[in-house]
C-alpha positions in Angstrom: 36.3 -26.4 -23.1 39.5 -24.6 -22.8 39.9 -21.7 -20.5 40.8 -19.2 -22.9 37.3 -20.2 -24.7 35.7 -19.7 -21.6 37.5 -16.5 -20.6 37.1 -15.1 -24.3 32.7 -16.0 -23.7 33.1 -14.7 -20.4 34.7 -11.1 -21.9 32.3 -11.4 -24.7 29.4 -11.5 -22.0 30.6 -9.3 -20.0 30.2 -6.6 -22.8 27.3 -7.8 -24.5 25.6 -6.7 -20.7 26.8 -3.7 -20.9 25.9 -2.7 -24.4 22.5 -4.1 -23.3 22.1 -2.1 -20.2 23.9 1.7 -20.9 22.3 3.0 -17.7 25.6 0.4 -15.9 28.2 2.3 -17.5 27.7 5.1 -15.5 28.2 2.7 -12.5 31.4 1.8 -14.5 33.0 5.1 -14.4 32.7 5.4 -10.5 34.8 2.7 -10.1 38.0 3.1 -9.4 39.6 1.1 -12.1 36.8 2.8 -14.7 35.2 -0.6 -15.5 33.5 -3.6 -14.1 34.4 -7.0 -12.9 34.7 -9.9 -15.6 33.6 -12.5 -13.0 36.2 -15.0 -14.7 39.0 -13.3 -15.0 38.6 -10.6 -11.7 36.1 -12.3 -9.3 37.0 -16.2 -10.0 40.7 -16.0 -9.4 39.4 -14.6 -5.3 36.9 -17.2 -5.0 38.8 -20.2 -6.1 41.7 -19.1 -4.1 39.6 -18.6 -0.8 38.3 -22.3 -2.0 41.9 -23.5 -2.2 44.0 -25.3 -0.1 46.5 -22.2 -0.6 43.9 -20.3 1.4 44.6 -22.6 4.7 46.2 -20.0 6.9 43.7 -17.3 5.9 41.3 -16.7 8.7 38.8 -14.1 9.6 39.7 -12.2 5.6 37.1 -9.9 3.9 38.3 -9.8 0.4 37.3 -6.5 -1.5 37.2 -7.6 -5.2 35.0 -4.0 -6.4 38.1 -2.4 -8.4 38.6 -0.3 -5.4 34.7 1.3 -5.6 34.7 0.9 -1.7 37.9 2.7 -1.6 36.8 5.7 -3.4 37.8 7.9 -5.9 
């Protein structure tokens, strides 16, 4: 399986849940970025890199990957 397949299911998913549960839109809008995380193509991408060997020299890190929602508005 490709990754484009994957990412295109992964999209597809993504808004099949939130046709399927209104009430997270809501949650959507307070986010900073006005929608929520695709977990292939926004959460993945920080786990696989903390994963990686390109994440060697990272120590001690707490990524935020919440489209800024901890930020604020």
């Amino acid at each position: 399986m490709s990754t484009s397949s994957i990412r295109r299911r992964g999209s597809h998913a993504l808004d099949e849940y939130q046709k399927s549960n209104p009430h997270k839109i809501d949650s959507a809008r307070q986010v900073p970025l006005g929608r929520l995380g695709d977990p292939l193509t926004d959460i993945a991408p920080a786990a696989l890199f903390l994963a990686s060997s390109d994440s060697d020299y990272v120590t001690g890190l707490t990524m935020m990957v919440d489209g800024g929602l901890l930020m604020g508005p």
